[in-house]
N, C-alpha and C positions, 0 to 999 in steps of 0.2 A: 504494500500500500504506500511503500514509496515515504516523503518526506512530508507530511502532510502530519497538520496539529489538530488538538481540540477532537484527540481519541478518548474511546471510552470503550470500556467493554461489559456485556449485559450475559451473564454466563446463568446456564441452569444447573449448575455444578450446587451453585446453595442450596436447591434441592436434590442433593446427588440422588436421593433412594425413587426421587421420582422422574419421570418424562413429565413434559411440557408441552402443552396445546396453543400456542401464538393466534392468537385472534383477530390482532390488528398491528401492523409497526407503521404509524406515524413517523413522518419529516418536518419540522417548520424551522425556516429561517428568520429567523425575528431579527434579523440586518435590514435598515434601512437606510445604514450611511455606504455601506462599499459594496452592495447590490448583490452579484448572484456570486454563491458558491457550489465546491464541488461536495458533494459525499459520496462515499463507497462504505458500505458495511457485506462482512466478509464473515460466513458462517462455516465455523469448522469444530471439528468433535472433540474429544476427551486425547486425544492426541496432538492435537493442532493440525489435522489434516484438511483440507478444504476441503469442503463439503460444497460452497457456492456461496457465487455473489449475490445479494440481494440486489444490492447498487454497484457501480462500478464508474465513478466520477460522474454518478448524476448533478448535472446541472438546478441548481431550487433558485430561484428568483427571489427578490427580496422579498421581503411579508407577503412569502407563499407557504403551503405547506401540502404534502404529497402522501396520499396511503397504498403503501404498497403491498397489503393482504388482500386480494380479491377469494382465495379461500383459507382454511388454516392451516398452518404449518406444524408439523410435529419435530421436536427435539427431543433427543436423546439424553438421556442423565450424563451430566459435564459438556454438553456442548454447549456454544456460546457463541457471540455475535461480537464483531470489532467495529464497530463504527470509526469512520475518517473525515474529517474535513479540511479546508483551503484554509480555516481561517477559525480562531480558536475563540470560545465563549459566544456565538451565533446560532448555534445550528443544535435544537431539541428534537430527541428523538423519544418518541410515544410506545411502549411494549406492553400491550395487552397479552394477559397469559392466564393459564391453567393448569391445575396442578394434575398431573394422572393419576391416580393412586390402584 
């Protein structure tokens, strides 16, 4: 993900004993002085193996904001999501979730 600030990573690993049902993963860039940024969030397992990109230098426009679950997504106990962006303290990212038990 290259040299890119303002990462964070949202891991199912705190509930290691259980999977996760993703509901919805929200974008908003609440920048409205240096306009549009990139994000890439990068999903990979209990190894760090990629699994896949959600984003991959998506472009968000200033006070816009992007949903990118059209269905839900399942995660594995310890996988976890890397979020990236261009530009650090801008850019919220929304993870709706469920526990499996």
């Amino acid at each position: 993900c290259g040299t890119n600030t303002g990462n964070f990573t949202w891991s199912s690993s705190k509930y290691s004993r259980f999977c996760n049902k993703i509901e919805s993963i929200k974008i908003v860039n609440q920048d409205s002085a240096y306009g549009n940024h990139a994000v890439t969030i990068v999903w990979t397992n209990s190894a760090n193996t990629l699994q896949g990109y959600l984003t991959k230098d998506l472009i968000l426009p200033a006070n816009s904001t992007v949903e990118l679950c059209e269905a839900p997504k399942y995660m594995n106990a310890g996988d976890k999501f890397d979020a990236y962006s261009s530009f650090t303290d801008v850019i919220s990212i929304l993870i709706s979730a469920k526990k499996i038990t």
